[in-house]
C-alpha positions as CSV (number, residue, x, y, z in Angstrom):
1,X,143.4,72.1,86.3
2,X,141.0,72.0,89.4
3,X,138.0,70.2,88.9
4,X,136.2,72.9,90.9
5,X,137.2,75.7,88.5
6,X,136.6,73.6,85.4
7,X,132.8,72.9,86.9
8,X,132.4,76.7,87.3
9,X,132.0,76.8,82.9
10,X,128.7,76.3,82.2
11,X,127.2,73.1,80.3
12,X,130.4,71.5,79.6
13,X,129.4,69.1,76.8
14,X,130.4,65.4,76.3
15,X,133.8,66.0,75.2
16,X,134.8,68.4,78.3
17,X,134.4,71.5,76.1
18,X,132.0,74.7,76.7
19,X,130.9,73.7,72.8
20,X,130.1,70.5,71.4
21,X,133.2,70.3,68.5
22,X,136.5,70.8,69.3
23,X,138.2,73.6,67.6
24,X,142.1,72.6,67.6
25,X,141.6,69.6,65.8
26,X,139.5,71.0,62.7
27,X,142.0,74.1,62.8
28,X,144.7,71.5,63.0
29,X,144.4,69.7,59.6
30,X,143.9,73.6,58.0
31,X,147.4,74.4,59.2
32,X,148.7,71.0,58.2
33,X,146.7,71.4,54.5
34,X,147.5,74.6,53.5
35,X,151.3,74.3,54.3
36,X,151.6,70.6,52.6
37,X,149.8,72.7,49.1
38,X,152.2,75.6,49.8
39,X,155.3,73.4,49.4
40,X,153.8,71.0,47.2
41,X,152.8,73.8,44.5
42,X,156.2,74.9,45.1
43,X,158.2,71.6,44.3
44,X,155.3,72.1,41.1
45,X,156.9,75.0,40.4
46,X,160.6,74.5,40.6
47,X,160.0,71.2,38.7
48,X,157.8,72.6,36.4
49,X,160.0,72.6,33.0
50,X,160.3,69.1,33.6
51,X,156.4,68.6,33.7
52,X,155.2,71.2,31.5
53,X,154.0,68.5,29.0
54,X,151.7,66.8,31.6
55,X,150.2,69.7,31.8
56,X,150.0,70.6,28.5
57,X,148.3,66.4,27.6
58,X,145.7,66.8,30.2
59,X,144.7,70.1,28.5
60,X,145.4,72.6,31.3
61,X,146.7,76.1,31.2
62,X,149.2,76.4,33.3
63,X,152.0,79.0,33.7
64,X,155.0,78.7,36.3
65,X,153.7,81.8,38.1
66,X,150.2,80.6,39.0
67,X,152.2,77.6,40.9
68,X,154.1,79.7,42.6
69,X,151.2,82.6,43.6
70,X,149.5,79.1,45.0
71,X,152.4,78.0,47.1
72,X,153.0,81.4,48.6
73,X,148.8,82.5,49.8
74,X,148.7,78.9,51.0
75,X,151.9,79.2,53.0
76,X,151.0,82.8,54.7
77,X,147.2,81.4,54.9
78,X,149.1,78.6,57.0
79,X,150.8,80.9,58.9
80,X,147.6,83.3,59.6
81,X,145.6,80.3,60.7
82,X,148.4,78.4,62.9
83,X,148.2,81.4,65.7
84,X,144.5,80.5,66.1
85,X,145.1,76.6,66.1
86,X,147.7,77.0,69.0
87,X,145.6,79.5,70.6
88,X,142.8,77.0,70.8
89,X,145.0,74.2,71.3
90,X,146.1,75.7,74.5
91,X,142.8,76.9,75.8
92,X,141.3,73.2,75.1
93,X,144.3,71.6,77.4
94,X,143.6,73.5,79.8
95,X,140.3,72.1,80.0
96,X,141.7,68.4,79.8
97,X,141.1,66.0,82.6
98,X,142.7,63.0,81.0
99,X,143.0,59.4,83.4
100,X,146.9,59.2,85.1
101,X,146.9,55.5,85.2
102,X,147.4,55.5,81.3
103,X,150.4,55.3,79.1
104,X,150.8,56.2,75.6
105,X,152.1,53.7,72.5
106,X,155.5,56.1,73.6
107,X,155.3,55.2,77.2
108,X,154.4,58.9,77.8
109,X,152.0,59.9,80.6
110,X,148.9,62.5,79.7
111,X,150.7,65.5,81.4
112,X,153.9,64.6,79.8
113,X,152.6,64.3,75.9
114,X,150.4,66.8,76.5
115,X,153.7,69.3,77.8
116,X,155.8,67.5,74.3
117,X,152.6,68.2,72.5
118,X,152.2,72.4,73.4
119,X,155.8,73.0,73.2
120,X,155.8,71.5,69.5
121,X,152.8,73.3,69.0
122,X,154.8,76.4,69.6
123,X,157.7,75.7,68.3
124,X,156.1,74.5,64.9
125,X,154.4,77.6,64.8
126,X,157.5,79.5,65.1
127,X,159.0,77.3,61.9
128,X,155.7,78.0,59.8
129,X,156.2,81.6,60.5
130,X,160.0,81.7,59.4
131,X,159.2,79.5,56.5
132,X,157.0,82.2,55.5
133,X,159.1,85.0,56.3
134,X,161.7,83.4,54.0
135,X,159.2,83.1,51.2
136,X,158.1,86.2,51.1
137,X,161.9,87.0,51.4
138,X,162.5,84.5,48.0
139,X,159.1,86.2,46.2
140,X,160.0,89.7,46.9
141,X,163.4,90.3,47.4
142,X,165.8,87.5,46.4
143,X,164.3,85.9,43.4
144,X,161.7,88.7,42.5
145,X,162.4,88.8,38.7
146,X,164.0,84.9,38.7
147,X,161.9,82.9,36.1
148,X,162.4,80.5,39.7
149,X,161.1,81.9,42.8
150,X,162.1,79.3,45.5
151,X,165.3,77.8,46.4
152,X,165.8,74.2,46.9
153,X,167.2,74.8,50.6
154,X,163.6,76.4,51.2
155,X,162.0,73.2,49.7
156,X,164.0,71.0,51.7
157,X,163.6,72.5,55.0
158,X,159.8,72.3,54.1
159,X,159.5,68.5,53.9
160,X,161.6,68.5,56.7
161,X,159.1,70.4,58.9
162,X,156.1,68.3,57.2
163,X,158.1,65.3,58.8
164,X,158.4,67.1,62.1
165,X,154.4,67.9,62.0
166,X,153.8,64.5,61.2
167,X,155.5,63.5,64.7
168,X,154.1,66.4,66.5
169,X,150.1,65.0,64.8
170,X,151.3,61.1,66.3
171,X,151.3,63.1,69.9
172,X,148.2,64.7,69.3
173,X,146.6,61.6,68.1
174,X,147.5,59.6,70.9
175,X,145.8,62.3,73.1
176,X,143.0,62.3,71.6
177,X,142.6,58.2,71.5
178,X,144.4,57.1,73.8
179,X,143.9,59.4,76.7
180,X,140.3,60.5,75.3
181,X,141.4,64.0,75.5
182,X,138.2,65.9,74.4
183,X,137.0,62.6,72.6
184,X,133.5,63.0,72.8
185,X,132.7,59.0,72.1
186,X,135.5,57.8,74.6
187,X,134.0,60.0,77.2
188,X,130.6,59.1,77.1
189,X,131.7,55.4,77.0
190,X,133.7,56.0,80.2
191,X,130.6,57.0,81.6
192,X,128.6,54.1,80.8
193,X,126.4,56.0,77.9
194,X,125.0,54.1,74.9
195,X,126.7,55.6,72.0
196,X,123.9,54.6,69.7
197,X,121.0,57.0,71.7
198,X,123.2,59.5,72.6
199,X,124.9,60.6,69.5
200,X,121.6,60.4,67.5
């Protein structure tokens, strides 16, 4: 974007942001948390016959349902939430001015992880959304009054888009360290600043 414009925004902090955190990455590992519980409690659930007796040797009260009412608000929490982190996501490249003489562990440019890095955005939005689509599908319709309310196909697909998110994060991490993308530390050591005084 043109330095010019980007200099219009008033008191951009250390990091190249109007505000002092970064939003994407916080809302980041809340997308990537509540999804990884929504699957995991559903794995819980599916193998829960198997594991019942763990449950009942440490003492807790557990019934097949609660793991289940777990997986499901976590996964449309995920969903809710992932709109805002690729929202933010996409406002905070915008406001990037990473160095072109740099090249990822992936021999990728800035421009072209950051490009890899928005399209996965969206397109792992668009996963978390049909994942959660065919959940509600499974809870309500399909399996409403099964003692079993997921499917293994639905489990499988979800540690197949955990493995996917863990690719997309590797891009996302190397933009941040790497290019320094909205890196608060990296920036003010590009610019000569004493990390100890500054950040106090």
């Amino acid at each position: 974007m043109n330095s010019e414009l980007i200099n219009q925004l008033s008191d951009l902090g250390a990091n190249g942001l109007p505000y002092s955190i970064p939003i994407h990455p916080n809302l980041v590992h809340l997308t990537l948390g509540l999804f990884i519980i929504g699957i995991t409690f559903d794995i819980a659930g599916v193998l829960f016959p198997f594991q019942k007796w763990v449950f009942k040797f440490l003492a807790i009260s557990v019934e097949r349902a609660n793991l289940f009412d777990v997986g499901w608000y976590n996964m449309l929490a995920s969903t809710v939430i992932t709109f805002f982190t690729v929202a933010a996501g996409f406002y905070e490249m915008l406001l990037a001015t990473p160095p072109a003489d740099v090249k990822s562990a992936w021999g990728l440019q800035a421009m072209e992880t950051m490009l890899w890095h928005g399209v996965g955005g969206v397109f792992l939005l668009a996963l978390i959304l049909v994942m959660t689509i065919w959940r509600g599908w499974q809870r309500f319709i399909s399996n409403q009054d099964a003692d079993k309310q997921v499917h293994w196909s639905y489990l499988l697909t979800g540690v197949a888009v955990m493995f996917i998110m863990y690719v997309h994060g590797t891009l996302g991490a190397q933009m941040a360290a790497e290019f320094g993308i909205h890196n608060t530390a990296d920036k003010l050591l590009r610019l000569g600043e004493d990390l100890n005084t500054v950040l106090k």
